[in-house]
N, C-alpha and C positions, 0 to 999 in steps of 0.2 A: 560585509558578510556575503555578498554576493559572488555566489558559482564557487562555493568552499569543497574541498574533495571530503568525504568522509566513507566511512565502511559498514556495511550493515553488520548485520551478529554472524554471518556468516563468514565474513572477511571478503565480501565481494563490493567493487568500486561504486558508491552513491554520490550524486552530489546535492548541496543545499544551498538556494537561492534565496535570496532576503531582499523581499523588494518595498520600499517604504512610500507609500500611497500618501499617508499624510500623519500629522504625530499620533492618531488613533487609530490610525488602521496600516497594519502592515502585512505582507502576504509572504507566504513561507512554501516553497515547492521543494519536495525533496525526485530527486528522479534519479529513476535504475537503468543501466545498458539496456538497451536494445537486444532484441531476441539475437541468440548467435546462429546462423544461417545453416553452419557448420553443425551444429547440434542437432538441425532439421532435417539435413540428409543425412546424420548417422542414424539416428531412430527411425526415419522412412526408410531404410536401407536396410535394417536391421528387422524392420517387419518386413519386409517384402520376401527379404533372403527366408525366412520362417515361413512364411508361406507359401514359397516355390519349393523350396523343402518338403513341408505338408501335400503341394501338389504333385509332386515328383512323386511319390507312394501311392496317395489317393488316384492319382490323373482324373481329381475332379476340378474344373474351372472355376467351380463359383468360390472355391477356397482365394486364388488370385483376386477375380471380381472384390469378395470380398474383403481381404486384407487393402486394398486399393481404397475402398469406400470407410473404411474403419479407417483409415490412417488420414484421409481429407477430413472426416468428420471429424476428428480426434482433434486436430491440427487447429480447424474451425472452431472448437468450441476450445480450446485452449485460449488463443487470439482474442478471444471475446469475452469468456469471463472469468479465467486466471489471472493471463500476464499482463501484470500495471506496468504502464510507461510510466508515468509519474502522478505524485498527490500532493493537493495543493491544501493549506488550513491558512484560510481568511480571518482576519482578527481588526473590527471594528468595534473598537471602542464603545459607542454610544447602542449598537444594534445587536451584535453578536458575531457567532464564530460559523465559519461555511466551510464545511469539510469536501475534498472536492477528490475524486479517483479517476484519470483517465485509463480505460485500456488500449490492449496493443489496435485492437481493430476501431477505434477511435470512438466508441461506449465512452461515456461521463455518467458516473455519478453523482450525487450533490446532495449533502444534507447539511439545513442552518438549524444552528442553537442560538434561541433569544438571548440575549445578555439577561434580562430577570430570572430565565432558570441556571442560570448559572453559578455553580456557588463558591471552584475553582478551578485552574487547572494544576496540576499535580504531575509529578517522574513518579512512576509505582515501579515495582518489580516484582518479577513472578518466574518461577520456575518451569524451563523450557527445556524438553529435552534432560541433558545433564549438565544443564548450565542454567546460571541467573541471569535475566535479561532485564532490561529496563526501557520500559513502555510510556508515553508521555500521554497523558488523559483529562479529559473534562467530567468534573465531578457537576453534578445534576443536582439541584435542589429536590428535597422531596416536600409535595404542597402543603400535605399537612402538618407536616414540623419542618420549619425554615429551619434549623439548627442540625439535622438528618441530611445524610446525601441517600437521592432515592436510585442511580444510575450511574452507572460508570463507562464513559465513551472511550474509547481506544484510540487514538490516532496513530495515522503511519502505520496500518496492520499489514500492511504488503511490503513496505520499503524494510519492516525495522533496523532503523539506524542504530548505529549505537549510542550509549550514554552522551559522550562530547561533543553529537549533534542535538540532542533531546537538550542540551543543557542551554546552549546558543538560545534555541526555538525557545523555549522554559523562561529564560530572561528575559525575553524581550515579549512574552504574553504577558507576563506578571506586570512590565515596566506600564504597557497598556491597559491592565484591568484596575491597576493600584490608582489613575485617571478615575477612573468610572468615579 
């Protein structure tokens, strides 16, 4: 299963890496292209040209000045807490699950789920837009009735894959937890 091509719900190119650590623990990275460069100077170029516009009537400066700084800042915080490069779900057997987001400007997120609050993982679906999509998730114990799911974790909220990669990922969590 390693460096499989698949497509998100958008029909844009993902791929899914399967890397097996040891029989309880295997690590699943799905990752998206790289920011298009091209895409960077149309929208910097297309604010600009708006702004030389605006200052061409105005013949005020700080309209330039400012479309300049609105378009680095813009840029900047896109890089850092929008665009994932890629997301990684950790699946150990005996400990638990590590959910992991890099972005473009090299930000890691990282949150672990104990294997005890863990009660399963699951393919849900939910309605997106004007289509049904299908989300792969960790269901949460809830303390006070073990039998209650109190949480529902999302995985791959940035990549979403579609189903025939959820499914790969899906079998081979199950094939791990059904150990436990």
């Amino acid at each position: 299963m390693e460096g499989e091509a698949f497509t998100d719900i958008n029909g844009n190119a993902i791929s899914l890496d399967c890397q097996n650590h040891s029989g309880s623990c295997r690590e699943f990275t799905v990752s998206s292209p790289k920011m298009s460069i091209g895409k960077v100077i149309v929208y910097t170029c297309c604010v600009w040209l708006l702004a030389y516009a605006v200052f061409f009537v105005t013949e005020n400066t700080a309209v330039l000045s400012g479309a300049i700084l609105i378009t680095l800042v813009g840029m900047m915080l896109h890089i850092h807490f929008v665009k994932v490069d890629h997301e990684s779900l950790l699946v150990i057997g005996s400990l638990g699950i590590q959910v992991s987001s890099n972005f473009a400007s090299g930000r890691e997120t990282t949150t672990f789920i104990e294997m005890s609050k863990i009660k399963d993982i699951v393919i849900n679906e939910a309605i997106y837009m004007h289509q049904i999509i299908y989300y792969l998730c960790v269901l949460l114990k809830d303390p006070t009735e073990p039998t209650a799911v109190s949480c529902v974790v999302p995985l791959f909220q940035s990549s979403k894959p579609r189903l025939n990669c959820l499914v790969k990922v899906y079998k081979s969590c199950q094939e791990i937890l059904s150990k436990c």
